[in-house]
N, C-alpha and C positions, 0 to 999 in steps of 0.2 A: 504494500500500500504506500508506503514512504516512497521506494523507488518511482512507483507510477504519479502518484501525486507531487513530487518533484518534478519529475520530466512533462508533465500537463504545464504544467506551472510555468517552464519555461520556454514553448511551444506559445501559450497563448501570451507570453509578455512579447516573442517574436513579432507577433502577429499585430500588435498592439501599437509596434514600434519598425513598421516595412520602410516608409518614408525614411528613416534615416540609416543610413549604411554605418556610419559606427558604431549606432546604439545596434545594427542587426549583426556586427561582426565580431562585436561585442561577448554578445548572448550566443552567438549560434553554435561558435568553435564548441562548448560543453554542452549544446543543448544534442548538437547531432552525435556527440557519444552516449547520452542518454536515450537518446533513440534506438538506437541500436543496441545496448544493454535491456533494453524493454522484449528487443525483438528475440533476441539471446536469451533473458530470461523464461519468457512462453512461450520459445520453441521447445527447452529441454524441459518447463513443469509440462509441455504436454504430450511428450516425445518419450518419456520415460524409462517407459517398457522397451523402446528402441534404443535405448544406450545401454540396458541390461544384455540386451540379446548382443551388443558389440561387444559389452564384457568377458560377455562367456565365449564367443572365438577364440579371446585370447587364453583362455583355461581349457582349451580344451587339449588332449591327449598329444597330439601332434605337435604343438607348439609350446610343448612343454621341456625342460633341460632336459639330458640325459646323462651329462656327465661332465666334468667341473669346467671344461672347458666351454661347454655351450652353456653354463650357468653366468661364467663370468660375462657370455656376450652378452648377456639380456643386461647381468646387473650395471655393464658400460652405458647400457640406453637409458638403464633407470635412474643413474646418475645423473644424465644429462636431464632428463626433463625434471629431476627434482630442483638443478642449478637454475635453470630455466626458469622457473616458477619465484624460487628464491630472489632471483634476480631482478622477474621484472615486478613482483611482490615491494621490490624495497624501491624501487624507482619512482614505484605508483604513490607508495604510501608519503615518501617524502613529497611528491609533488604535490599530495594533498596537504599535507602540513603548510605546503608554501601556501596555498590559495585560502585557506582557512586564515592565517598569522597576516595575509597581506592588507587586508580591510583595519587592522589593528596596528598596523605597525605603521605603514605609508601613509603617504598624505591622499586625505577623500577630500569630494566637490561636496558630501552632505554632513550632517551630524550624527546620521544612522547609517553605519555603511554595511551591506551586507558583506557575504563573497561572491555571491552571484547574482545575475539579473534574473529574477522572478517575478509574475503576476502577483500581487498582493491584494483582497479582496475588503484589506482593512488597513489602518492605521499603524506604524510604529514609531509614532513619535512618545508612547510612554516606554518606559523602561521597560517595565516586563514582557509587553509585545516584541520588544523588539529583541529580547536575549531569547525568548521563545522562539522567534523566529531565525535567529541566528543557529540556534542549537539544531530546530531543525536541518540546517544547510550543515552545520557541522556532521549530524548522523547521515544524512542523505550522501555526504561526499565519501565518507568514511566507509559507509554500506556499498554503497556502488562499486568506490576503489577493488572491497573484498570481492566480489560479484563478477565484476568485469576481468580482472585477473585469473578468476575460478574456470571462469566459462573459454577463457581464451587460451590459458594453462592446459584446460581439458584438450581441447584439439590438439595443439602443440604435446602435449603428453601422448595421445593415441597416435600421433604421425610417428615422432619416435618410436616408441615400441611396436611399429610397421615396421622402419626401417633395423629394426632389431632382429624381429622374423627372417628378414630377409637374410641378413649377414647369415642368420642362424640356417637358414637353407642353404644359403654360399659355401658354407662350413661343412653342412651333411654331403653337399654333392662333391665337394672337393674327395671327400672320403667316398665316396660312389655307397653312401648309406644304403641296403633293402629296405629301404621303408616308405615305399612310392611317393618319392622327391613331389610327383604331378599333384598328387594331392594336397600337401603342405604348401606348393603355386599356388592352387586354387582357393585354400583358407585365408592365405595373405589377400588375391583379389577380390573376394566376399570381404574383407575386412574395408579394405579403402574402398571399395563401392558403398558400404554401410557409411563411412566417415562420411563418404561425399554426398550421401543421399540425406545423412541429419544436417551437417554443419555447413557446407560452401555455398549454400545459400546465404546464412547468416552475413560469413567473411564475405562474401560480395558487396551486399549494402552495408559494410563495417566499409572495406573498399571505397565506395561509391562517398561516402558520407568521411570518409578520410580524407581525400582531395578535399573537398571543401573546409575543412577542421584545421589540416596544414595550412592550406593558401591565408584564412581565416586567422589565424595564431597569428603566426609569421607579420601579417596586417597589425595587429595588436599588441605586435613586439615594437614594431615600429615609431609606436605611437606613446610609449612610455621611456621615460627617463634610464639610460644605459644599467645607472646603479644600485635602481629601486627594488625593491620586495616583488614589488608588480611585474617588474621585465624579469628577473629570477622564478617568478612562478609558471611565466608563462614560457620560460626555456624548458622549464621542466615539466612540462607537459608537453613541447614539442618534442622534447625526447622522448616522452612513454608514447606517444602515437607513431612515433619513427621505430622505435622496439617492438611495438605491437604488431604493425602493418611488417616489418622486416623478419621477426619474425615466422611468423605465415609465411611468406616467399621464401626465406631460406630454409626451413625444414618442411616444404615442396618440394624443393630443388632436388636436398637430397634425397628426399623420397623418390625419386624420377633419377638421379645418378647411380643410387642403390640397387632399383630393380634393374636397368640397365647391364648392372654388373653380373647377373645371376648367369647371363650365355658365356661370359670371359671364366667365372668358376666353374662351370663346364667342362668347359676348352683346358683349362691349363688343369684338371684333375687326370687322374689314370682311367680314363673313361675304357681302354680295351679291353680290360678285364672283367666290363660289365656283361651282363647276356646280354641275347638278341632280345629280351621282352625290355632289359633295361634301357638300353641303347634307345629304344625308341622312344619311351617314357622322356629319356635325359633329352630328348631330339623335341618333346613336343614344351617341353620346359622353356627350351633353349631357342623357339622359335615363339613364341607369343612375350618371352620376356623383351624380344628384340624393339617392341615401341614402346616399354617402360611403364611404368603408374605415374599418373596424375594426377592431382586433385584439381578440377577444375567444375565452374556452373555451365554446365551446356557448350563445353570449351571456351567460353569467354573466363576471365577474369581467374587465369589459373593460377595458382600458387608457385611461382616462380619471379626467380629473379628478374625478369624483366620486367614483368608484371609492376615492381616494387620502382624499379628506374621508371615505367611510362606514372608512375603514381606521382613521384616527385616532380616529373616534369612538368606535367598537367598543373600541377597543385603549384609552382612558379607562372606558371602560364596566367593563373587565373590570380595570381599576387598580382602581377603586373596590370591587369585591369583595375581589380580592387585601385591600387597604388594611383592610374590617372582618373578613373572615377569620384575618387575623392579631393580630388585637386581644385 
């Protein structure tokens, strides 16, 4: 409820305030990550049973250790998305600390200053309204931070532990495993087809709504004093949406270099020794892996590094109008 009635909130002060470009570049850059955490939050309360059902792939028999060696590769991936998380965990929550401390610390145009531009349906010019409504902004930022991190963690955590499966196939075929390699293919691509049928929707209009949020920021960096609270808050929030969005792209990428590599472990194992049943097995492996996995929406807006370079540029592009529009 917090979440949703925060981001209504800032939606209709949007709305309130179209006529003016700084009062709307203002608001927008935070209102369209609440947007999109809204969109993030009621896809998974209603997707539920479908992130259980992705769970259990990964439990299942096949893409389970078997011996210390394949144990260590999983727990390389589980390192990585726990660091992942830690990391952009701590970048968010300082950023929120900035945006919270900046209305308190810098100089305002009012006597009530919040941290953010919200519809207000009453008064705060007495004291207790107004720390009422302050505190709300403090939980709403605070909640979201968790939320948003959670929900963005999750993919980033399940892309990993894809490209984990895979090493872990790389591994069995090098040893020319009996344990029909084609099958352990095929769990990995039910896995990233599940990934991409819950979440690259989301990341797209995360995407879409990123461009505008960078070009937006970067606008409102412009506009504040080099050394203030306010331009510090707002770097550090360019960076958790550069982290966020990079992110995504970079552990695409390597999800798409990874399976790539399943035809080259192939190649370079002791594949003569295998039978004639295995051979062909390793052959049908070895030919569907050759165009990789992707995450991508309908092939648009796949999770790759270019994706992340057209993102930036775009999001410069639309600075520079911002920049003579306001002139």
């Amino acid at each position: 409820i917090l979440i949703y009635e925060f981001t209504i909130s800032e939606v209709i002060e949007l709305i309130r305030t179209h006529d003016d470009i700084e009062g709307i570049t203002e608001g927008l850059f935070l209102a369209l990550t609440y947007v999109a955490l809204c969109f993030k939050y009621g896809n998974f309360l209603v997707r539920q049973n479908e992130v259980s059902m992705l769970l259990d792939c990964f439990r299942r028999e096949t893409c389970q250790p078997r011996n210390s060696e394949e144990r260590m590769i999983l727990i390389k991936y589980d390192r990585k998305a726990k660091w992942c998380v830690r990391t952009f965990m701590s970048i968010s929550q300082a950023t929120c600390i900035a945006l919270i401390l900046a209305p308190i610390v810098g100089p305002q145009n009012t006597d009530r200053p919040l941290p953010f531009k919200t519809y207000l349906p009453y008064s705060i010019s007495g004291l207790y309204p107004y720390l009422a409504t302050y505190l709300q902004h403090v939980g709403a930022i605070f909640y979201g931070v968790l939320l948003n991190v959670s929900f963005d963690s999750l993919v980033y955590g399940f892309t990993l532990h894809v490209c984990g499966q895979i090493e872990l196939l790389c591994y069995r075929l090098s040893k020319i495993y009996k344990d029909h390699p084609k099958q352990h293919q095929l769990y990995v691509h039910e896995i990233v087809r599940r990934i991409q049928s819950l979440f690259v929707w989301t990341v797209m209009i995360l995407f879409i709504f990123s461009m505008v949020t960078l070009c937006t920021s970067i606008f409102q960096m412009s506009k504040k004093s080099l050394l203030s609270v306010g331009f510090l808050s707002l770097t550090l929030y360019l960076g958790c949406m550069l982290f966020q969005v990079f992110f995504y792209c970079w552990y695409g990428n390597e999800l798409q270099l990874k399976s790539k590599g399943i035809g080259d472990a192939i190649y370079s194992s002791n594949w003569t020794i295998a039978t004639t049943r295995d051979r062909k097995s390793l052959l049908f492996v070895m030919t569907i892996s050759q165009k990789g996995l992707k995450l991508s929406y309908y092939g648009i807006f796949s999770l790759a590094l270019d994706t992340f370079t057209w993102i930036l540029k775009t999001s410069y592009s639309t600075f520079n109008v911002l920049q003579q529009t306001s002139m």
